[in-house]
C-alpha positions, 0 to 999 in steps of 0.5 A, a space after each residue: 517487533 517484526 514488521 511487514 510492508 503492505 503497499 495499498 492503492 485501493 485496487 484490487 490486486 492490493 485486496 489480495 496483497 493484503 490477504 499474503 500480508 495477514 498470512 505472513 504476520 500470521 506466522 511471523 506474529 509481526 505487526 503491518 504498515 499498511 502504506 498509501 500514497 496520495 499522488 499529485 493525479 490522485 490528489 487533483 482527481 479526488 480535489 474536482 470531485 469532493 467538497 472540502 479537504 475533510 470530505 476528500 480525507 473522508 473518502 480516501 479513509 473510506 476506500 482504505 477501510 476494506 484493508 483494516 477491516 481485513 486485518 483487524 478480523 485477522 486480530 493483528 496490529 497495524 499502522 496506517 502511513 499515508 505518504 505524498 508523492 510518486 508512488 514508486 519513489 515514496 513507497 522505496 523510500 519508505 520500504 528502505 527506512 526500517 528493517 521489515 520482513 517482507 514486503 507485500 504489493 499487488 502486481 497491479 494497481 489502479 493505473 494499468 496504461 501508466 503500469 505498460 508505460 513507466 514500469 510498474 510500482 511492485 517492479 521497482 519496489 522488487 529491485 530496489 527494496 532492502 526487504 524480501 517482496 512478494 509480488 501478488 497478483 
């Protein structure tokens, strides 16, 4: 089965990206890996801020659910991964591990100064995916 690469962050340029991703699966009649990475930053924040590891789960299960709703209403099939580590790194890495046909990222994610500074995720996913990328703004 084809698969498309789907990179979310919770922002809102991911809501779009995922919007592309369910226009290509459309299409191609291809399944999605809807892809998260839990940053250490993440992972500190979300730690100060929640009660317990079930409740921190919880709440990031919670902001992934607006992408799952949008591809289950949809009707296609996807699989949620959850990586841990820098983003840029995690999400070429995973982009790179299997054949996809495409790979979806918004232009921007949550951390728009770290974007300006280092070079953005979808920048680097551009150069170093194996796969097309289509870049969403």
């Amino acid at each position: 089965m084809t698969k498309i690469f789907l990179a979310v962050d919770g922002s809102d340029h991911s809501m779009r990206a995922t919007v592309k991703a369910i226009e290509l699966a459309k299409v191609s009649s291809a399944k999605i890996d809807v892809v998260h990475v839990v940053s250490s930053k993440e992972s500190k924040e979300s730690a100060l801020q929640s009660t317990g590891k079930i409740d921190l789960e919880a709440k990031r299960m919670q902001r992934m659910q607006r992408f799952f709703s949008a591809i289950e209403a949809a009707g296609l099939e996807y699989e949620y991964i959850e990586l841990r580590g820098e983003p840029d790194v995690e999400l070429v890495k995973y982009a790179n591990h299997e054949p996809f046909e495409y790979v979806v990222v918004g232009s921007r994610g949550l951390n728009t100064f770290q974007e300006f500074v280092l070079g953005s995720v979808s920048h680097k996913l551009a150069k170093r995916a194996l796969a097309p990328v289509v870049i969403v703004r």
